[in-house]
N, C-alpha and C positions, 0 to 999 in steps of 0.2 A: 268702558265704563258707561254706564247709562246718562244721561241728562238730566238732572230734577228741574222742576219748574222753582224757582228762585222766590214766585210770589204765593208759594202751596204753604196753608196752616201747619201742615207735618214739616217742613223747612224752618218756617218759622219755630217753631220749637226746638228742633234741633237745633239750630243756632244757639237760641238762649238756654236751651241747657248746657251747651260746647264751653260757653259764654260765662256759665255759673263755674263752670269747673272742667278742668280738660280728662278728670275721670271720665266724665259723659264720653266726650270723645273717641275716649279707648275701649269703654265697653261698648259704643255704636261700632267700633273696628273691629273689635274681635266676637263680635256677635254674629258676624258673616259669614252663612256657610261656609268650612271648610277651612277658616281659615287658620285657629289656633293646629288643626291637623297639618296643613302646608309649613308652619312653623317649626312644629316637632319634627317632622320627617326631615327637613335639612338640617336640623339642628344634631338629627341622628346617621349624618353623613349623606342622604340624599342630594345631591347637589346640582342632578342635572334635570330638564325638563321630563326624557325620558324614565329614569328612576322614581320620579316621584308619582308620574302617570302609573307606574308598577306600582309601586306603596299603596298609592291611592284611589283602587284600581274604577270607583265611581264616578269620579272627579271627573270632568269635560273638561275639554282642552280651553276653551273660552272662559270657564270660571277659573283653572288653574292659571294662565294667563294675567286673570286680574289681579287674581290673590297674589302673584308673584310682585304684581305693578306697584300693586298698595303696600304691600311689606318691602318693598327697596324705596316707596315715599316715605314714609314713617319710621327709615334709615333702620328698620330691623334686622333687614338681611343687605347682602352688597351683591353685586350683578357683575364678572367678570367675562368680556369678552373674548377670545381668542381669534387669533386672525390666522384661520386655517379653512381647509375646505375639507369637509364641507364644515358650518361656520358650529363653534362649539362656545358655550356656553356655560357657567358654572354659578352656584350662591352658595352664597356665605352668612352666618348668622351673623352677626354684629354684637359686640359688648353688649348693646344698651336690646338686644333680640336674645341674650344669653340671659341677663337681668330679669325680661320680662317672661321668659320660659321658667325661669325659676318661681319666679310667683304664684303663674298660673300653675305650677307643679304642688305647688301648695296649696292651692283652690282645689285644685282635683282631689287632693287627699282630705280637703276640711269638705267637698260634696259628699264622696264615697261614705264616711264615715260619718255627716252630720245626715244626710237628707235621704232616710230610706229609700228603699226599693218604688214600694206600691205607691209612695207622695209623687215619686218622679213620673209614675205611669199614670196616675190620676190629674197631676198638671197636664200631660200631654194630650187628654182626653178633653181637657176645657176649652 
């Protein structure tokens, strides 16, 4: 994970919007590349590092990595280790990661349906 500088104006606001409300929060989390995608794909049985490097097939090993870090700090997925060689790994969505997949599933269907085509192509041009 990167280092912020602690006394940067962009910090400072982030705090106090965290501050106002831990909505900020969530949408600062899941605005991270990649990440609501790393959430669905284990949610859709992907559960190993490998699998989901195939799902996701752009994803770097180092942002895949992170995104996994952050989503077992924010208790959405669980991280099960196995003691074998070579050493295997597994994730898990978690209740309160099934919760929030359901939401964003519903965000998806109120984008699709509320926010045309050509408005998303025209924001992306600004």
């Amino acid at each position: 994970m990167t280092t912020r500088k602690l006394n940067s104006t962009n910090y400072s606001n982030q705090v106090f919007l965290e501050d106002r409300c831990t909505l900020n929060e969530l949408v600062n989390l899941l605005s991270k590349r990649w990440m609501t995608e790393v959430l669905f794909s284990i949610e859709e049985g992907n559960n190993r590092f490998t699998t989901l490097k195939e799902e996701l097939k752009h994803i770097s090993d180092n942002i895949l990595a992170d995104r996994l870090r952050l989503l077992e700090t924010y208790k959405l997925i669980s991280k099960e280790s196995f003691n074998e060689i070579p050493p295997r790994v597994e994730y898990t969505i978690t209740d309160t990661g099934e919760e929030l997949s359901r939401l964003l599933d519903q965000l998806c269907t109120f984008s699709e349906n509320s926010i045309p085509v050509h408005q998303k192509m025209e924001a992306k041009v600004r």
